[in-house]
C-alpha positions as CSV (number, residue, x, y, z in Angstrom):
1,X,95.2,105.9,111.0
2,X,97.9,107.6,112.9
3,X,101.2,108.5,110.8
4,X,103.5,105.8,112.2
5,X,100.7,103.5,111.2
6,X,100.4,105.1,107.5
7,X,104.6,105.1,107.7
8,X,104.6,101.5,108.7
9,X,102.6,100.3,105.5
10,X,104.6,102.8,103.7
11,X,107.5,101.1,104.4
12,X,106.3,97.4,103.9
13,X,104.8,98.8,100.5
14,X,108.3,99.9,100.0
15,X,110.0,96.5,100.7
16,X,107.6,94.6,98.4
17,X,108.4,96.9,95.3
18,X,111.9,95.5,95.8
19,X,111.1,92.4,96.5
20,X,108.1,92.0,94.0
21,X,108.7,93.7,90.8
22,X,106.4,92.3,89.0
23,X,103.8,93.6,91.6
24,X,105.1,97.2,90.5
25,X,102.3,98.6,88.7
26,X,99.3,97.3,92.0
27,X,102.2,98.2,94.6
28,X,102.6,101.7,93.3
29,X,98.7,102.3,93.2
30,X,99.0,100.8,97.0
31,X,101.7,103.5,97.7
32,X,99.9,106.6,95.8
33,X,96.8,105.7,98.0
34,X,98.5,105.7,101.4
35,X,100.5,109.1,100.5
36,X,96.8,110.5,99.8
37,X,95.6,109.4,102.9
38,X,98.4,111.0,104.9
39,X,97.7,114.1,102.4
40,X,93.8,113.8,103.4
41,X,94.5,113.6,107.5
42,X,96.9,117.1,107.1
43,X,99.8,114.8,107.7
44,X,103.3,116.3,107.0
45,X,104.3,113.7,103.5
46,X,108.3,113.7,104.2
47,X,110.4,114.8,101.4
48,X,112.1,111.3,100.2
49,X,108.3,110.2,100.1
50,X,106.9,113.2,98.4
51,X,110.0,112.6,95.5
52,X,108.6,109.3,95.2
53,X,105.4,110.2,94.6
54,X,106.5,112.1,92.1
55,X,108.6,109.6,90.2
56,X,105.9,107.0,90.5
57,X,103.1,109.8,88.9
58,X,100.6,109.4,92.1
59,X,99.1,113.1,91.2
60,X,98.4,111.6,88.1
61,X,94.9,109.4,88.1
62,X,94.5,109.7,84.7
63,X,96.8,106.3,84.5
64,X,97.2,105.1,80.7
65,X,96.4,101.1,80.1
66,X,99.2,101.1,77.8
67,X,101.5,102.7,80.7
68,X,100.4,99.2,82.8
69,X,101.0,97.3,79.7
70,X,104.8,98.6,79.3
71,X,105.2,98.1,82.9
72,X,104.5,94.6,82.5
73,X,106.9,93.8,80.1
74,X,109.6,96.0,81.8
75,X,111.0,93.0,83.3
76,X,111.1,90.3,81.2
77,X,114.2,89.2,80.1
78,X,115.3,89.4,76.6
């Protein structure tokens, strides 16, 4: 897939997160994956999406259930 391709669902990825909270947790895993294919073609990640990565713990794969658990709950209301 060619990088404006990869940036492209990148971006849509990005616009459903804000749109779809509740989707976090499976958009995030969606996110994480097309930063490692970028990463796997020897494509340049730009910064704003390699901070992202970070915040969202995509080097991470050993996820926690009980980390998707608390994200469920994150936006209930009280």
């Amino acid at each position: 897939m060619a990088y404006e391709d990869i940036r492209a669902a990148i971006d849509l990825i990005t616009d459903q997160i804000a749109r779809h909270p509740e989707d976090r947790a499976r958009l995030h895993r969606q996110l994480c994956a097309r930063l490692a294919e970028m990463r796997r073609q020897g494509l340049a990640v730009p910064a704003d999406l390699a901070d992202l990565a970070v915040q969202i713990s995509c080097d991470n794969d050993d996820t926690d259930a009980s980390d998707e658990a608390a994200d469920l709950f994150d936006n209930m209301p009280v």
